[in-house]
Every structure is written in C-alpha cells, then in structure tokens.
C-alpha positions in Angstrom: 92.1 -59.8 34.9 94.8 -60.8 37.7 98.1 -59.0 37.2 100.9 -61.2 35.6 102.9 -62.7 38.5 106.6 -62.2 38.2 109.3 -64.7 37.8 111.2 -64.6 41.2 114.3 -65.9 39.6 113.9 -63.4 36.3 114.0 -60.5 39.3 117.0 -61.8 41.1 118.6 -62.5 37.8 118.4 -58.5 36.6 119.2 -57.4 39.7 122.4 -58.8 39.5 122.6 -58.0 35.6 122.1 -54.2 36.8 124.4 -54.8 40.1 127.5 -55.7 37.7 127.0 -53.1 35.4 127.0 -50.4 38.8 130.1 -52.3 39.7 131.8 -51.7 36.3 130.9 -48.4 36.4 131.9 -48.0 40.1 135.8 -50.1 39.1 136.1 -47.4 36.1 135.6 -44.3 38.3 137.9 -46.0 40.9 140.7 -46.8 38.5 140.5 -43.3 36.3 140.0 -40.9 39.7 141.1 -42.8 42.9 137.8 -42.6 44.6 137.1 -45.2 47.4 135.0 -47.6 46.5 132.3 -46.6 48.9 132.5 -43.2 47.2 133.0 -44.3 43.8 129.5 -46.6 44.2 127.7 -43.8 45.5 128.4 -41.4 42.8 127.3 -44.1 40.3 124.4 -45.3 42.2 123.2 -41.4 41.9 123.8 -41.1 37.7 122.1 -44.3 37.2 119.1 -44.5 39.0 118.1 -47.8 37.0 120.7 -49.7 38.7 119.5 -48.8 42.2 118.2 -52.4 42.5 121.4 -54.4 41.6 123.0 -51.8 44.8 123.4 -54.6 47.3 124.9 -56.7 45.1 127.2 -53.9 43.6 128.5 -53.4 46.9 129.3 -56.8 47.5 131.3 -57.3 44.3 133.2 -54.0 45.3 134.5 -54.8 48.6 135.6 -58.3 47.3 137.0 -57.3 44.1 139.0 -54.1 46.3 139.9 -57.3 48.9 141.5 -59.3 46.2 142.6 -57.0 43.8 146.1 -58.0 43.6 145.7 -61.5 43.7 142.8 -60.7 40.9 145.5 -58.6 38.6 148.0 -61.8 39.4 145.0 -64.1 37.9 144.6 -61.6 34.6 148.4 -61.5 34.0 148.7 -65.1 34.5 145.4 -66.0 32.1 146.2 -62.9 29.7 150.3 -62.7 29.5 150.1 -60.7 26.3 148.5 -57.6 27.9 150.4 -56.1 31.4 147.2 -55.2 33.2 148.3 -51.6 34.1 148.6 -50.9 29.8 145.1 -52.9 29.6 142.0 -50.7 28.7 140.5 -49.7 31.7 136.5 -51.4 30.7 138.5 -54.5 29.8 140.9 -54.9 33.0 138.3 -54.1 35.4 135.3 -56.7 33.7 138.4 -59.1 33.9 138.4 -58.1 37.9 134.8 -58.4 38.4 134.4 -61.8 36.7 137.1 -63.8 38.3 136.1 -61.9 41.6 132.9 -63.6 40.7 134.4 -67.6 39.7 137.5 -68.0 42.2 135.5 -65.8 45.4 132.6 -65.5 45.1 131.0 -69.1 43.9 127.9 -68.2 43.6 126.8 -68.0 39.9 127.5 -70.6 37.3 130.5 -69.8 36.0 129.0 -70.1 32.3 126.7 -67.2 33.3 129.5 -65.5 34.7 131.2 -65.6 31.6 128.3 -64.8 29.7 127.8 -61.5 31.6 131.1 -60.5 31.3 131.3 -61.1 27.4 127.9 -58.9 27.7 129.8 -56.2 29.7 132.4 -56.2 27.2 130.1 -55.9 24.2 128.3 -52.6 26.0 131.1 -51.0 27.8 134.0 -52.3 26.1 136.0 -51.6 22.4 134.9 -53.7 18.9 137.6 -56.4 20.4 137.0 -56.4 24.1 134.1 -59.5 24.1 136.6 -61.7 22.3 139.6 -60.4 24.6 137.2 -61.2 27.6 136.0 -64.3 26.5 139.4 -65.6 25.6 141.0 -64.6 29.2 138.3 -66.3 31.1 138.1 -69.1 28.9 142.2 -69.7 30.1 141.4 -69.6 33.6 138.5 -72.1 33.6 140.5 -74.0 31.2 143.4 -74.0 33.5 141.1 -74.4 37.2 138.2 -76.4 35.4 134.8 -75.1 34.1 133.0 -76.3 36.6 135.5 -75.3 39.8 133.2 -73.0 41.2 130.0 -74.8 40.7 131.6 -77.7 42.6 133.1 -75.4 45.6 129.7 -74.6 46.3 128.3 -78.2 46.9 
C-alpha cells in the first residue's frame, strides 16, 4: 500500500498554527523578562521542540510585531479603550499584538483565520475571559478598517 500523501496546504497551515504559538510564547518571555526577541525566540524554540517547524514564521511575526509595537499598542488602546494595555494580562495584550501585526502588516492570512487563531490562542494560553476579550477587540478593528481590508490589500 502507497503511503498517504500529505495535504501541502494542511502542512503549511500547522506550521503557521505552531509558528504563532512560538511567537506568543516568545512576546510573553519578552514582555515578563526583557529578552531580545532573537533571544527570547531561541530560548522558546529549545523548550518546545514541536514548534521547531512554525520557526521561520515565528521569527517573522517577531521582528514585525517588535517593528510596530507602538503603533500595535496605539491599535489595541484604540480598539480596546476599557483596558490600558500596560494593566492588560500579559497572554491577552501580546495575542492582541500578534494578530493585528498579522491583519494591518502582514496581509497575508485571511483575516477570518487570523481571528480565529487568535480566539484559539486565547482559549489555550489565555484566562476563562480572554477568547471573548480577544474576539471582541479584533472584532472593533475589522469593524472599524473593514473585514475584508487585508484580503483586499493583497490583490
């Protein structure tokens, strides 16, 4: 019997799964100790060995996100004005980072799965409330730029 063939797509889709988990991981060692990001992916890169293949992407998300940062934290104040981002939980501030990193730089996911990872993120990483804290914030900004604003900065 010929080995199962695997779906290209379904490879490339958990890589990137796997690379925004390292990058959460990588943002919360960051924020809680002051590492560089360089450092701070290393570290995690050498706990979680199952994340090794979502690496390249991780460290694509990380320069960007550490790029943007403040214009990032002026998005999540702007989209979230009920919780200053320095009081925020830590999980929740920096899987608000990643996924607007992801919709207004980035532009290259759908920014339904974008949303849908992050609300994923949230549910792992995050408190009881975090998904629907997460959801909400990013539901604002694509309310407020369009759902389909980084689909159509692509084309």
């Amino acid at each position: 019997m010929a080995p199962k063939e695997q779906n290209p797509a379904r490879g490339e889709i958990l890589a990137r799964r796997r690379g925004r988990a390292l990058t959460l991981q990588a943002l919360y060692e960051i924020d809680i100790t002051g590492h560089e990001w360089r450092a701070a992916l290393a570290n995690q890169s050498e706990q979680f060995e199952a994340a090794l293949p979502g690496r390249p992407f991780a460290e694509v998300l990380l320069e960007g996100i550490q790029r943007h940062r403040a214009d990032l934290d002026s998005l999540i104040r702007r989209h979230a004005p009920a919780f200053p981002v320095e009081q925020m939980a830590v999980v929740d501030r920096n899987i608000l980072r990643l996924a607007l990193y992801e919709l207004r730089f980035a532009m290259d996911a759908p920014a339904k799965a974008v949303v849908n990872e992050a609300v994923e993120l949230a549910k792992t990483y995050g408190g009881d409330a975090s998904p629907r804290f997460i959801n909400g914030a990013l539901g604002a900004y694509l309310d407020a730029n369009g759902p389909e604003t980084n689909d159509q900065q692509r084309t």
